[in-house]
C-alpha angles and dihedrals in degrees: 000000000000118000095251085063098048090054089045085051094048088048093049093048087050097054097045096048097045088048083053088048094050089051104047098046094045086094082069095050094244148088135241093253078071093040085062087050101055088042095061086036093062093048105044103031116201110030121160109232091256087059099047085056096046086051094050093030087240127160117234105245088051082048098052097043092050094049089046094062085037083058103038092054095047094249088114143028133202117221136182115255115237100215095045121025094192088067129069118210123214125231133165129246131250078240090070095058082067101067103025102092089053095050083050092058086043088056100047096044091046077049097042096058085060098063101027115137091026116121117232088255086067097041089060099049099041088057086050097047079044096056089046096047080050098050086043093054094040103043088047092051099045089039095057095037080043091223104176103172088063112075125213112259143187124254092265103053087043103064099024106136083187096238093114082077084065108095 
């Protein structure tokens, strides 16, 4: 496989998952761009809506209309920050707990088709090749844009949404 295809293949995975994602959270009433909000969200309380866009590499304007439809549906919650006024904190809703185990299982059965048929073995490995493809792309974009304040991170970390906390 060339590199031109690998990067095709990455693109077509991420659209159709993502396209999975979107359906099967609409019950909900929102997308997986949200999903990923809430995820981040569980897992670092308390962002200020700068910091939830640097963590998902998100733009601002993608950020606030996402939060507006979080809020408006009770999911989030903007607070004052104590030890800056100026700043609001996020924080989820206890209506989000509601629905957070579910969005897990959502998560991990969209995942799991990807890799379906694949031994553990593979699965391994493919997570390993994955972390590296994602180092290598990360480490080649911030060097270059010479971003200090974002660190490098695995795979993993990179992509965590935070719901497996979720038990």
């Amino acid at each position: 496989m060339e590199n031109n295809e690998l990067g095709h293949c990455i693109a077509i995975i991420s659209k159709y998952w993502g396209t999975k994602i979107n359906h099967e959270v609409s019950k909900f009433n929102i997308n997986k761009t949200q999903v990923e909000i809430l995820g981040v969200l569980f897992y670092f309380k308390g962002l200020s809506q700068n910091e939830l866009g640097e963590k998902l590499f998100l733009d601002k304007i993608t950020v606030t209309k996402n939060l507006q439809g979080l809020i408006k549906q009770g999911f989030v919650e903007k607070k004052r920050s104590e030890e800056d006024r100026r700043v609001k904190r996020l924080y989820l809703t206890p209506k989000t707990e509601g629905i957070g185990k579910e969005i897990k299982a959502i998560i991990k059965d969209t995942s799991s088709i990807l890799t379906r048929g694949f031994s553990r073995e593979e699965k391994n490995e493919l997570m390993k090749l994955m972390g590296k493809m994602v180092r290598n792309i990360f480490d080649e974009v911030f060097q270059k844009e010479q971003i200090s304040r974002v660190t490098r991170k695995s795979c993993s970390e990179t992509t965590a949404t935070g719901w497996e906390e979720l038990k």
